[in-house]
FINU-183570 format. One line per 3 residues: number of its first residue (from 1); their letters; for each residue x, y negated, z of N, C-alpha, C, O. Coordinates in Angstrom, 3 decimals. Layout:
# FINU-183570
NUM> A> X Y Z X Y Z X Y Z X Y Z | ...
//
This chain:
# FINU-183570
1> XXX> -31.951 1.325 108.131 -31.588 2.636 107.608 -32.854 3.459 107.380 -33.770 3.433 108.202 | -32.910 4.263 106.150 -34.205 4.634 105.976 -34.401 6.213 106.470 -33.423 6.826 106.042 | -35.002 6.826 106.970 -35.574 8.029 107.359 -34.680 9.146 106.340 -34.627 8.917 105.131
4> XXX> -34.166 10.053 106.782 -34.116 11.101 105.851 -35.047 11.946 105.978 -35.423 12.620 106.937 | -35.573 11.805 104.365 -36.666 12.048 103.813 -36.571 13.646 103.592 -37.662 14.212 103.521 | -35.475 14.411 103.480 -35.230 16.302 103.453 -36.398 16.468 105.367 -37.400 17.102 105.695
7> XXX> -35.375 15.411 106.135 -35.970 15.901 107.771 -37.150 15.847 107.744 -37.808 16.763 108.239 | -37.756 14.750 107.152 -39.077 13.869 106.835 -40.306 15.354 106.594 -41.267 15.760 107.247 | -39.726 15.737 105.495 -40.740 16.811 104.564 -40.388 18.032 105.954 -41.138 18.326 106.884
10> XXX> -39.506 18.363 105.767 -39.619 19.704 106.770 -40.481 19.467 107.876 -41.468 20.156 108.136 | -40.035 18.342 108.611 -40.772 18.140 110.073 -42.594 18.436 109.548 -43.289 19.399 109.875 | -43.006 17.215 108.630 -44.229 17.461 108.158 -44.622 18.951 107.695 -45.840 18.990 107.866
13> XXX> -44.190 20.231 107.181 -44.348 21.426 106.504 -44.729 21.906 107.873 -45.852 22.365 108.080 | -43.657 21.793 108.981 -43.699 22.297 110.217 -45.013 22.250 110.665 -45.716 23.232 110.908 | -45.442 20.646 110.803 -46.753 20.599 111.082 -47.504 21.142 110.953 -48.017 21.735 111.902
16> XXX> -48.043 21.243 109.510 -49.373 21.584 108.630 -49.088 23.190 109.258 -50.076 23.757 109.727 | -47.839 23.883 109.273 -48.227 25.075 109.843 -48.174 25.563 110.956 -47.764 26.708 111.146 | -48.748 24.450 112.279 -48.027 24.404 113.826 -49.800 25.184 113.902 -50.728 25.152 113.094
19> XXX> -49.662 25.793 115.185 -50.691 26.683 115.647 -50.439 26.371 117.190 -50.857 27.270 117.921 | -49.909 25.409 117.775 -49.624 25.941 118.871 -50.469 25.333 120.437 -50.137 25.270 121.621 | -52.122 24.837 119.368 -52.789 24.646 120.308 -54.056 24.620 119.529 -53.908 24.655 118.308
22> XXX> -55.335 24.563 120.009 -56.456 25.463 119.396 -57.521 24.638 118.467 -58.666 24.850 118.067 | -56.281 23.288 118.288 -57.144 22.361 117.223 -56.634 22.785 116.151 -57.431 22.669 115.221 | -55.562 23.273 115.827 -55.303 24.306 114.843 -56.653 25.265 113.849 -56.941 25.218 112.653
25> XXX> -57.137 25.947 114.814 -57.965 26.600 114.461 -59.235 25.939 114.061 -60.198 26.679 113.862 | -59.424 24.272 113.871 -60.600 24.010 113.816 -60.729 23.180 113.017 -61.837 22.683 112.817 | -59.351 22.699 112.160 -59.092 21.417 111.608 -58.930 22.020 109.778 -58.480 23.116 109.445
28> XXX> -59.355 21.120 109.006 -59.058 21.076 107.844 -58.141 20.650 107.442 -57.800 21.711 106.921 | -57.218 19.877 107.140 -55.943 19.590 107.041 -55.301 18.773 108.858 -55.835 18.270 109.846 | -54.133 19.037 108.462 -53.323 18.189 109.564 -53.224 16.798 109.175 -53.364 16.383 108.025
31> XXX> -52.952 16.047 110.286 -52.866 14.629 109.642 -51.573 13.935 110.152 -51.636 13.288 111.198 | -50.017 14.067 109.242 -49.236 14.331 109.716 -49.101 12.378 109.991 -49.017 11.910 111.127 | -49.105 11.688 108.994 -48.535 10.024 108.896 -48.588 9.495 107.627 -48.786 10.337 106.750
34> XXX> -48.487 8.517 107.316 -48.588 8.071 106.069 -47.949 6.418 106.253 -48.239 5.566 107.093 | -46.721 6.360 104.807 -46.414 4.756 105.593 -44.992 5.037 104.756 -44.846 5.988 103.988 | -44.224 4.278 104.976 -42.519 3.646 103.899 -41.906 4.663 105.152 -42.774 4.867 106.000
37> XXX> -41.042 5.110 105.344 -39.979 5.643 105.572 -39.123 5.305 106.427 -38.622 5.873 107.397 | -38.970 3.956 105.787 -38.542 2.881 106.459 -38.769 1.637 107.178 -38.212 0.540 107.221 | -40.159 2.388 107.937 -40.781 0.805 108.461 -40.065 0.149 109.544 -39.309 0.849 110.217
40> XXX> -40.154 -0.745 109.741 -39.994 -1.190 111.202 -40.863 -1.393 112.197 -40.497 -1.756 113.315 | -42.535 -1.097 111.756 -43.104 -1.112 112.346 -43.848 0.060 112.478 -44.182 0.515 111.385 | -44.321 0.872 113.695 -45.111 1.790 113.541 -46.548 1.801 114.817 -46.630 1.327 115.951
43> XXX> -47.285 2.394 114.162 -48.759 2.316 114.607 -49.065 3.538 114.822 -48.811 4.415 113.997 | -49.766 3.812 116.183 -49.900 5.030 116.907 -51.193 4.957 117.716 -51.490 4.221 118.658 | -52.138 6.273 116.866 -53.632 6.298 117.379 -53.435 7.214 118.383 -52.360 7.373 118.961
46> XXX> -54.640 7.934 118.644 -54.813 9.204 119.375 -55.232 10.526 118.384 -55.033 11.587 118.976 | -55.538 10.621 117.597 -55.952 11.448 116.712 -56.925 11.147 115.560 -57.589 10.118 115.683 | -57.067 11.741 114.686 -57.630 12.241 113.074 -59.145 12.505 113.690 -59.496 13.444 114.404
49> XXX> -60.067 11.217 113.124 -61.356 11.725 113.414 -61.662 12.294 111.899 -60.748 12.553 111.116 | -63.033 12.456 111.584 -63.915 13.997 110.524 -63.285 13.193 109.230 -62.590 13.947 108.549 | -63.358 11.851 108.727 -62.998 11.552 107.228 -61.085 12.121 107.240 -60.633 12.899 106.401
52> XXX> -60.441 11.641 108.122 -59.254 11.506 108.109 -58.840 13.197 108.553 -57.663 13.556 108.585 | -59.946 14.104 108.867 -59.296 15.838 108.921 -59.603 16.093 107.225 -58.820 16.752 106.541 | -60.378 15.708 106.877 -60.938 16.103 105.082 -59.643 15.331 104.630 -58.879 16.013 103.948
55> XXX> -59.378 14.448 104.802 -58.292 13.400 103.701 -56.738 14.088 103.926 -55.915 14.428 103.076 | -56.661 14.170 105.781 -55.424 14.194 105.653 -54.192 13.131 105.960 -52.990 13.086 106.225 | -55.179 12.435 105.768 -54.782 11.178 105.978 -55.178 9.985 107.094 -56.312 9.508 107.134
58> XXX> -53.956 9.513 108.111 -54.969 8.854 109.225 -55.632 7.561 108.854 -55.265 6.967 107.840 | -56.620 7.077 109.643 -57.281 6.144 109.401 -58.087 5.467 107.925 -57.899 4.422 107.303 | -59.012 6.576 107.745 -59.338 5.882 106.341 -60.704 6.194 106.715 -61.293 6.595 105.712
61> XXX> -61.550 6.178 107.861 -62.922 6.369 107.403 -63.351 4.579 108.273 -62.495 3.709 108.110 | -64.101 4.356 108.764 -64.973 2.844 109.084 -63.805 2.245 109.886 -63.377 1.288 109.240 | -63.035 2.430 111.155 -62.243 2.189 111.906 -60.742 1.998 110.970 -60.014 1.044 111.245
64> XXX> -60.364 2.935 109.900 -59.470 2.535 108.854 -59.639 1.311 108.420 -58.628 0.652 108.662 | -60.734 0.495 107.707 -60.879 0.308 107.055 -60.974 -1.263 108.040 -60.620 -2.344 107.568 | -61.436 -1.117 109.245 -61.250 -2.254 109.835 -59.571 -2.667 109.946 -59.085 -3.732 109.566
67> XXX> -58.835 -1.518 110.573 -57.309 -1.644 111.024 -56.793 -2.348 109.782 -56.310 -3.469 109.946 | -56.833 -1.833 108.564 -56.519 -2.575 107.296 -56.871 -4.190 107.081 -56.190 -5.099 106.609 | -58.221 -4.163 107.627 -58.615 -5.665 107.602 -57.684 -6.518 108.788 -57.231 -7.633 108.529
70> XXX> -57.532 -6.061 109.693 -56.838 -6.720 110.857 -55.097 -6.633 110.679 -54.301 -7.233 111.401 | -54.786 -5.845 109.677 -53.284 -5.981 110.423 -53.098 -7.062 108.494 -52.178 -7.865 108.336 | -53.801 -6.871 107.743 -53.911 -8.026 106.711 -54.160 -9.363 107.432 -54.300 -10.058 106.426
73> XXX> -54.288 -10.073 108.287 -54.208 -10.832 109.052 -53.175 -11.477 109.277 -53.062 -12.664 109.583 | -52.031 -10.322 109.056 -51.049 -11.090 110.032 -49.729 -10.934 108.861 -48.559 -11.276 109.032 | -50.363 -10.288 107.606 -49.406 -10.087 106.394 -48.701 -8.600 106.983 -47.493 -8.367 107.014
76> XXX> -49.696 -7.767 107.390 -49.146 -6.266 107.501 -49.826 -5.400 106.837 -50.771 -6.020 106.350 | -49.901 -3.855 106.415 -50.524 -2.852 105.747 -49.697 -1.676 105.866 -48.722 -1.270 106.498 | -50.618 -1.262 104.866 -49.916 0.735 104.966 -48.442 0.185 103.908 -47.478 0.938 103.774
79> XXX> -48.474 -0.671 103.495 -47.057 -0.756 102.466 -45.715 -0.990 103.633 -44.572 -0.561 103.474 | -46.090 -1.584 104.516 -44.837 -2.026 105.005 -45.227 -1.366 106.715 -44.484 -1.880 107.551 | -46.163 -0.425 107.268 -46.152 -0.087 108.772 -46.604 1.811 108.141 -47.400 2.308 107.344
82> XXX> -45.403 2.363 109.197 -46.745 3.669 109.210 -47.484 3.861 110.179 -47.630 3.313 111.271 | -47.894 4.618 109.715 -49.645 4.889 110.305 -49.093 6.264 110.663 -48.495 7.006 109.884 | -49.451 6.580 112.321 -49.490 8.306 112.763 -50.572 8.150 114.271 -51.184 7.209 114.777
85> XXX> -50.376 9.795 114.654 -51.699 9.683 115.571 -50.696 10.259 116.752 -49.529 10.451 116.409 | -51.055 10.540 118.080 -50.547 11.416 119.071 -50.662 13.058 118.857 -49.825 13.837 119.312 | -51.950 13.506 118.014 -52.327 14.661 117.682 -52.330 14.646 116.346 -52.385 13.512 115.871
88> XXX> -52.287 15.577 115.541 -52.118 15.852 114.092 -53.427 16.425 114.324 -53.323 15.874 115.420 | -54.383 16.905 114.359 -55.686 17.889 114.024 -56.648 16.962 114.783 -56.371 16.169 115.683 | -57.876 17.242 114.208 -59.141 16.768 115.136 -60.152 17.218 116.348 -61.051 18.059 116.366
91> XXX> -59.846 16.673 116.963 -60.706 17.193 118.328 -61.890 16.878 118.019 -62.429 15.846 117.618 | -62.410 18.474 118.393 -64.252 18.569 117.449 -64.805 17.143 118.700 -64.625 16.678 119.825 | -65.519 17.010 117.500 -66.553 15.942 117.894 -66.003 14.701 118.340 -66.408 14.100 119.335
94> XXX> -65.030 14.308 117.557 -64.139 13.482 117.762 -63.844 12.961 119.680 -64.030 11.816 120.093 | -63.438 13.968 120.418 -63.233 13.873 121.863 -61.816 13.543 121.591 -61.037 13.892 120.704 | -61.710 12.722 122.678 -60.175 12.424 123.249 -59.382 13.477 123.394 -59.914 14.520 123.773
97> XXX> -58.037 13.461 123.150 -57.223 14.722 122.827 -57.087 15.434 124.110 -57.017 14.584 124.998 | -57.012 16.768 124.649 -57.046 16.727 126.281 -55.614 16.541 126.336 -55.099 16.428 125.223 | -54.633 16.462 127.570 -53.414 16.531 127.912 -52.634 17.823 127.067 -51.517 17.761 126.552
100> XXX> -53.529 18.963 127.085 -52.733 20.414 127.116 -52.023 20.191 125.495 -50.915 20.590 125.138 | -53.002 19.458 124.700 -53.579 19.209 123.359 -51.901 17.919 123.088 -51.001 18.311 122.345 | -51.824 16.988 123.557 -51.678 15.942 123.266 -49.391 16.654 123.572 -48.379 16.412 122.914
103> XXX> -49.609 17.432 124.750 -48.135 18.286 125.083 -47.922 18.791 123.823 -46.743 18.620 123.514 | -48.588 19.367 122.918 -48.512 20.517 122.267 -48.127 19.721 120.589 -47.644 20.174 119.552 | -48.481 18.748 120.879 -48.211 18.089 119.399 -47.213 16.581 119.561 -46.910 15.936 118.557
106> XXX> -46.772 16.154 120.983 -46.209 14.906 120.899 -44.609 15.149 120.239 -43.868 14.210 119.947 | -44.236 16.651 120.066 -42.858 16.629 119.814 -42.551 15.792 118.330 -41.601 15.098 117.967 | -43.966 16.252 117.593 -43.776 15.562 116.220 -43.867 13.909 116.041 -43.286 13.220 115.203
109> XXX> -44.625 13.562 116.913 -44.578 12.083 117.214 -43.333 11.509 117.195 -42.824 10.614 116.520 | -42.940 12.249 118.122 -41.097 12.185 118.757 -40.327 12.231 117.542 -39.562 11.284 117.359 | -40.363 12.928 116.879 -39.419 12.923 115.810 -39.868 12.090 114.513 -39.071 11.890 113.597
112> XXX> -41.254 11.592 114.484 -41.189 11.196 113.597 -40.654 9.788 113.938 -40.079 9.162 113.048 | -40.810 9.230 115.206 -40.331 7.725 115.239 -38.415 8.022 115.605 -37.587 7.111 115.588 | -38.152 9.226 115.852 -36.435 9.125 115.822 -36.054 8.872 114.456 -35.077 8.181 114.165
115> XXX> -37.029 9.578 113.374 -36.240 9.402 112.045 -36.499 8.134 111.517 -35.584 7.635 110.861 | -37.588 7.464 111.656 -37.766 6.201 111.351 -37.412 5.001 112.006 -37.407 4.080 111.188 | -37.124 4.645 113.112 -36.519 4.187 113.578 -37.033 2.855 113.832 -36.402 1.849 113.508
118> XXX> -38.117 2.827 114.381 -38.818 1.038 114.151 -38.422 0.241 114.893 -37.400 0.583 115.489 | -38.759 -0.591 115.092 -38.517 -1.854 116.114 -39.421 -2.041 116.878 -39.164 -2.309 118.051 | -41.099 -1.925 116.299 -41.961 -1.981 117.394 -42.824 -0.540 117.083 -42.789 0.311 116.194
121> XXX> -43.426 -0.704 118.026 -44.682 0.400 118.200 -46.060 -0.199 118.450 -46.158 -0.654 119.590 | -47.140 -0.324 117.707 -48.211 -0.863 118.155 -49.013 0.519 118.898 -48.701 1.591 118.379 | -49.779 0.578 119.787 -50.382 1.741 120.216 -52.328 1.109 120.250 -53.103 0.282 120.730
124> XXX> -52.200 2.236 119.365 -53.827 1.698 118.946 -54.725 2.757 119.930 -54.956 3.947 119.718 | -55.176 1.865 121.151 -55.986 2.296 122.197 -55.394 3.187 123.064 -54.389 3.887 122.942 | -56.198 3.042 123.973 -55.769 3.870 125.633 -54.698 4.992 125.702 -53.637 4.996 126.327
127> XXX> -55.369 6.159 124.721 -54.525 7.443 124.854 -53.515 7.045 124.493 -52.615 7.288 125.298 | -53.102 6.334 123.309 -51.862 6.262 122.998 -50.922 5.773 123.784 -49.858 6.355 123.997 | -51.380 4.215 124.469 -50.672 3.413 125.215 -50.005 4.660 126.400 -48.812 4.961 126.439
130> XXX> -51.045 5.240 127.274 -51.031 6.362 128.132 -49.516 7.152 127.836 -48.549 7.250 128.591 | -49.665 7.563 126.728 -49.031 8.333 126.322 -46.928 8.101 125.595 -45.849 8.685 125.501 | -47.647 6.815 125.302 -46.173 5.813 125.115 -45.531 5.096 125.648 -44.316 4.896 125.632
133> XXX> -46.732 4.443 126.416 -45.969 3.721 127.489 -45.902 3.400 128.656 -44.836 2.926 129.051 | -46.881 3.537 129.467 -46.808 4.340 130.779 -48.447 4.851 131.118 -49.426 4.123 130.955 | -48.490 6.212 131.603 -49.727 7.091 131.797 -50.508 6.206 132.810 -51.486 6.934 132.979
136> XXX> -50.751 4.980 133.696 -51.458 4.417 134.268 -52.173 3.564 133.170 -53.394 3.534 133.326 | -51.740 2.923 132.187 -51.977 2.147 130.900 -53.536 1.902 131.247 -54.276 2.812 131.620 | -53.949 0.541 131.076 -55.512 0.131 131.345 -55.745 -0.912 130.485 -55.652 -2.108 130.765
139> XXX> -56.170 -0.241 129.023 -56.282 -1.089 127.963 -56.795 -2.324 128.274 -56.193 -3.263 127.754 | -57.785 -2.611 129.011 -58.757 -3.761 128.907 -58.442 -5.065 130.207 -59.044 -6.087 130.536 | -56.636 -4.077 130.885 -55.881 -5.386 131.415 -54.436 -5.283 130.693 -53.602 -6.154 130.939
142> XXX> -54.186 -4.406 129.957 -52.578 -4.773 129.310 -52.948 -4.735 127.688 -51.899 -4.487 127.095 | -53.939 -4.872 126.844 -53.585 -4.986 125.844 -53.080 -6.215 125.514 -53.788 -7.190 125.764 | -51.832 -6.406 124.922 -51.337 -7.452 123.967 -49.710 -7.494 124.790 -48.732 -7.989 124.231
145> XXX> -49.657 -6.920 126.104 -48.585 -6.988 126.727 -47.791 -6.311 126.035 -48.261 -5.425 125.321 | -46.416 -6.544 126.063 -44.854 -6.165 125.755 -44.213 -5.592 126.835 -44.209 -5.963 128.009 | -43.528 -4.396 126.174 -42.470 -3.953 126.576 -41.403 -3.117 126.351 -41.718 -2.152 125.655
148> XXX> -40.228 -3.144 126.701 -39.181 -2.619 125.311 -38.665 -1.169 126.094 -38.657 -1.039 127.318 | -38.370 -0.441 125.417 -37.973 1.027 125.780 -36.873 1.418 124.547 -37.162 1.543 123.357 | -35.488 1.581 125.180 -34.565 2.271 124.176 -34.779 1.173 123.011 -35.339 1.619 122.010
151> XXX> -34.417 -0.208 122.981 -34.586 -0.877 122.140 -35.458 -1.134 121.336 -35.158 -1.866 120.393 | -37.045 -0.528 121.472 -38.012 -0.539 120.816 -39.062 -1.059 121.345 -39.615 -0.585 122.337 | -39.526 -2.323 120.591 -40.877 -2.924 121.580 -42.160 -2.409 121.282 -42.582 -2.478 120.127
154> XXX> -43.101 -1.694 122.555 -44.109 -1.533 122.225 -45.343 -2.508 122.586 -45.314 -3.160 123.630 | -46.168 -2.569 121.906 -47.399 -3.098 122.897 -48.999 -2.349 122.553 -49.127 -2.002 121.379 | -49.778 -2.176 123.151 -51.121 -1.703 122.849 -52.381 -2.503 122.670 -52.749 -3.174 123.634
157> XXX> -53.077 -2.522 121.585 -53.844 -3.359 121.008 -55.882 -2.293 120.859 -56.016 -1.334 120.099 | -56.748 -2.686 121.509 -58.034 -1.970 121.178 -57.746 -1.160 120.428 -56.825 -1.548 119.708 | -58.192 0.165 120.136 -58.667 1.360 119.032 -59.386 0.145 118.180 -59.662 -0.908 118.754
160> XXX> -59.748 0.394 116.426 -60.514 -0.160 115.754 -61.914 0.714 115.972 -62.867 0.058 115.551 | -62.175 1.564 116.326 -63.189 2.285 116.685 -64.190 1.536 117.897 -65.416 1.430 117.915 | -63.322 1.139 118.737 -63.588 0.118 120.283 -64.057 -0.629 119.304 -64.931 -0.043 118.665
163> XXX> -63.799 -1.776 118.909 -63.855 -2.646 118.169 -65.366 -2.964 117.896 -66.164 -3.821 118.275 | -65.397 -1.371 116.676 -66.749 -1.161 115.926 -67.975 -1.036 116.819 -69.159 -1.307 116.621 | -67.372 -0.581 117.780 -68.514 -0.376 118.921 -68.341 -1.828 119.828 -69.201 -1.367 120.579
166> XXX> -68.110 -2.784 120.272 -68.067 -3.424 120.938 -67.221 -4.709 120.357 -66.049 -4.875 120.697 | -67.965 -5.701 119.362 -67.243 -6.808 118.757 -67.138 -7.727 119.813 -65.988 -8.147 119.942 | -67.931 -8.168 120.591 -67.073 -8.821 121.876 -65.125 -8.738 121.837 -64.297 -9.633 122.007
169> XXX> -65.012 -7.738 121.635 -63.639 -7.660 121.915 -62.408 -8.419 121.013 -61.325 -8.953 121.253 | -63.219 -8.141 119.875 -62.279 -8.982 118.482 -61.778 -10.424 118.569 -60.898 -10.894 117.848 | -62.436 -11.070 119.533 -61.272 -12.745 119.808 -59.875 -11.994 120.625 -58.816 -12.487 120.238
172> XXX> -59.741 -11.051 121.528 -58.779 -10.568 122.199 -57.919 -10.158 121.500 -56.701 -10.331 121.462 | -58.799 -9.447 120.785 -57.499 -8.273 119.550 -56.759 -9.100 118.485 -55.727 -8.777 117.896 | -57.508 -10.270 118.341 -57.227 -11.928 117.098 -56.006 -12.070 117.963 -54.981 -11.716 117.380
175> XXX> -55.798 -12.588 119.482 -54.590 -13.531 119.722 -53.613 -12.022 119.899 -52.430 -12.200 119.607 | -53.875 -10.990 120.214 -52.693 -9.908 119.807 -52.202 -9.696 118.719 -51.011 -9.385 118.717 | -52.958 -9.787 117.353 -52.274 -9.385 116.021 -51.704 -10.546 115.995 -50.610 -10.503 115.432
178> XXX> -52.075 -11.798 116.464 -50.925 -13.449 116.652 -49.431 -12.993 117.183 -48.301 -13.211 116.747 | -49.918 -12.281 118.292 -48.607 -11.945 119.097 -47.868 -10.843 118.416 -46.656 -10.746 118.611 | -48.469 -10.028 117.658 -47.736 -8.988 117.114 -46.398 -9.526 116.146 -45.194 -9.275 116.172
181> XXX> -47.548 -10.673 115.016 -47.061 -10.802 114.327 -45.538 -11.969 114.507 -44.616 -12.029 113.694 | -45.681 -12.910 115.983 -45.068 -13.712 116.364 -43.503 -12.364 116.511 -42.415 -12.622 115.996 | -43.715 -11.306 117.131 -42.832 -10.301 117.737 -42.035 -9.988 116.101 -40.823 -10.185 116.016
184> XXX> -42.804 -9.511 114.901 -42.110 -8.714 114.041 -41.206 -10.020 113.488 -40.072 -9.757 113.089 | -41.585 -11.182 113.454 -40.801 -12.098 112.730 -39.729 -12.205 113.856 -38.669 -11.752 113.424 | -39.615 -12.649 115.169 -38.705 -12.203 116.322 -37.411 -10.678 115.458 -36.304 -10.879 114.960
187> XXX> -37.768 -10.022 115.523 -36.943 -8.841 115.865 -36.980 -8.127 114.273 -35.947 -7.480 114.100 | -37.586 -8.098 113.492 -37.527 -7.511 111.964 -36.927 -8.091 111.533 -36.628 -9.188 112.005 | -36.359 -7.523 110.178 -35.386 -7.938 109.198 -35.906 -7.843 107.831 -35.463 -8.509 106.895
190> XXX> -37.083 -6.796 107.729 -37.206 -6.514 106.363 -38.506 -6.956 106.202 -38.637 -7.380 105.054 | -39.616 -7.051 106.904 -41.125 -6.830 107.583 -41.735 -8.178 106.316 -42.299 -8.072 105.227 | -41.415 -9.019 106.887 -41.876 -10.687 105.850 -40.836 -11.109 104.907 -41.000 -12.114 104.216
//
């Protein structure tokens, strides 16, 4: 069933004019999601670093551009997953979102995966995992692990940012996009 797209636009309008924490005041555009409507899969950062506050758009500056290369791997992209963050605005100097920060903007998160309705959740690095799937979350002993909540499987996979900074890691993140992709053929209908 695909998203209603009237809720879709409002929720997003809401955004772009939410004030209700002080990255507001510092950000050039919001960076609400980008992605089908109807995915079944959705992908969840921590926030909009400096290319993606100018664009607007998440993940399109060096770390985009890897995530694109990696989830092409497994026969995924922005055509068939959306792309959203925990925070809509950028935390100067690209810092981790604080808690007060991350309260203040997860409602839209929330609604954007009620209207879309996926099957899985990938959580791209720590904060997110933290934040989705349980606040002890220790990327560098549960990434690639599963687990289902309200019928929805999540699992957490390196930031592409980690990545860029530390290629060591990329054989790990290889047998997770295996496992990802083993999961969407599992449980999707529309995905391949």
């Amino acid at each position: 069933m695909s998203a209603d797209v009237k809720a879709f636009e409002a929720l997003r309008d809401r955004c772009a004019r939410c004030r209700a924490c002080g990255l507001s005041s510092v950000r050039t555009k919001s960076v609400f999601g980008v992605g089908p409507l109807d995915a079944e899969i959705m992908l969840v950062g921590e926030g909009p670093g400096q290319q993606e506050d100018l664009t607007g758009e998440p993940f399109v500056g060096a770390a985009g551009k890897l995530l694109d290369d990696m989830l092409s791997i497994i026969d995924l992209g922005r055509d068939n997953c959306y792309i959203a963050n925990i925070v809509k605005c950028r935390p100067p100097g690209n810092r981790d979102p604080m808690p007060q920060e991350q309260d203040a903007c997860i409602g839209y998160l929330t609604e954007q995966i009620r209207l879309i309705q996926p099957k899985i959740i990938i959580c791209l690095g720590r904060i997110s995992a933290q934040r989705l799937i349980h606040e002890s979350f220790r990327i560098t002993r549960e990434h690639g692990t599963w687990t289902e909540q309200n019928g929805v499987w999540y699992t957490a996979i390196y930031h592409p940012s980690a990545l860029l900074r530390d290629p060591s890691k990329r054989p790990e993140t290889f047998r997770d996009l295996l496992s990802i992709r083993e999961r969407v053929r599992e449980v999707c209908e529309r995905t391949y």
